[in-house]
N, C-alpha and C positions, 0 to 999 in steps of 0.2 A: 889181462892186458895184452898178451901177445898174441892170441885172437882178435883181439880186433886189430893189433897192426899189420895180421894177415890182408884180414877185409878190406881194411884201406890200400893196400899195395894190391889187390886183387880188382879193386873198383878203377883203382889208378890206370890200371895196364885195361883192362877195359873201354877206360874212355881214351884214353891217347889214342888208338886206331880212329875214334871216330873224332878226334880234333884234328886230326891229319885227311880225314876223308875227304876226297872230293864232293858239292853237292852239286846232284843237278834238279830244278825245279820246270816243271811240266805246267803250264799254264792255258787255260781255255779261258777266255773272257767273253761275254757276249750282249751285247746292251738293247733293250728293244725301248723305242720309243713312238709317240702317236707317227706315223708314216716313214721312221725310217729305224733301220738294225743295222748295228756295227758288230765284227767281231773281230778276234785278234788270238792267234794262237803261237806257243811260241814251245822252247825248251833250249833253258840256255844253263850255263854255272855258278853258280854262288860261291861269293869270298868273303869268310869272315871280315865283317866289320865294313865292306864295303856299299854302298849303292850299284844295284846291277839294274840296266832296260832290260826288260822284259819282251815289249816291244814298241812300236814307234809306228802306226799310221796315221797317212794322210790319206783321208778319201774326203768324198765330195762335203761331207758335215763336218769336215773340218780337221783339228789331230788328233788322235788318241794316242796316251802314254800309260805304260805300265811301269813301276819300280818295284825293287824288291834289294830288304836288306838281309842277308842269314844273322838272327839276333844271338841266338841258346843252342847247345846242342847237349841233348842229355843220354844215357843209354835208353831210352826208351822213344825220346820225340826231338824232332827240331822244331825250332820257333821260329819265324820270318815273317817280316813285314814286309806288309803289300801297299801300295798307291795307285790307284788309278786315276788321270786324271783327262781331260779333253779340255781344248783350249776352245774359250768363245770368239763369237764374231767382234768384238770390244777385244780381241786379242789377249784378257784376262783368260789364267789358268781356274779351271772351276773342279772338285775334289768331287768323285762319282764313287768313289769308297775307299778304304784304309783300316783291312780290317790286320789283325795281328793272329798268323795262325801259328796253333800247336796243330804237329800231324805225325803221325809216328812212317816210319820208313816203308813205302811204297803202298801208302792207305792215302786213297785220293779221298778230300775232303773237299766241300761245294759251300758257297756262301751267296746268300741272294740279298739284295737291297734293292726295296721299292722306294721311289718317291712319288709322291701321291701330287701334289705340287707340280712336279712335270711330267706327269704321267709316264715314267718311266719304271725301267725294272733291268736291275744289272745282274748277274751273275757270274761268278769265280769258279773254276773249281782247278785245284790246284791238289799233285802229285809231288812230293817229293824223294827222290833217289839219290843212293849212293854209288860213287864212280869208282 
């Protein structure tokens, strides 16, 4: 028994440095569709529990939005949720993906979604670090 309340006072002081850590996430987004390509590059901070942009263009096809919420953080990966989204000419907001990553610290991980329908194809790839 006093072994394991070693382990747990050892896991404990473990994770408290990484609840206290700063995150920064690293984001490359980039959309190809029939005649035109967007893309949006960013690196900003993450706060537990909040919604953070990512980024925010306007070009000529219109807005692109990125969010991201820091969900988990565990000793070995953080969790964060992604949105991407672009608003249409109907001024409705339209969802080009939302995927929910696990990535362990400073292992850039990539996400592609095709849609066949509009002939597109998006791509993520997203770094996460600590500050």
């Amino acid at each position: 028994m006093n072994e394991w309340k070693k382990g747990l006072v050892l896991f404990s002081a473990m994770l408290s440095p990484l609840a206290m850590a700063d995150w920064q996430v690293d984001v490359n987004f980039e959309i190809d569709r029939a005649g035109k390509h967007q893309r949006a590059q960013s690196s900003v901070s993450l706060i537990p529990g909040e919604e953070t942009i990512l980024f925010e263009n306007s070009q000529q096809h219109g807005v692109l939005i990125g969010k991201a919420e820091l969900l988990e953080v565990t000793a070995d990966e953080v969790k964060i949720s992604l949105l991407i989204q672009e608003q249409c000419s109907d001024g409705k907001w339209r969802t080009i993906m939302s995927p929910v990553v696990q990535a362990g610290l400073n292992t850039p991980t990539s996400i592609e979604c095709a849609n066949t329908q509009r002939d597109e194809l998006a791509s993520l790839k997203v770094e996460i670090t600590s500050v």
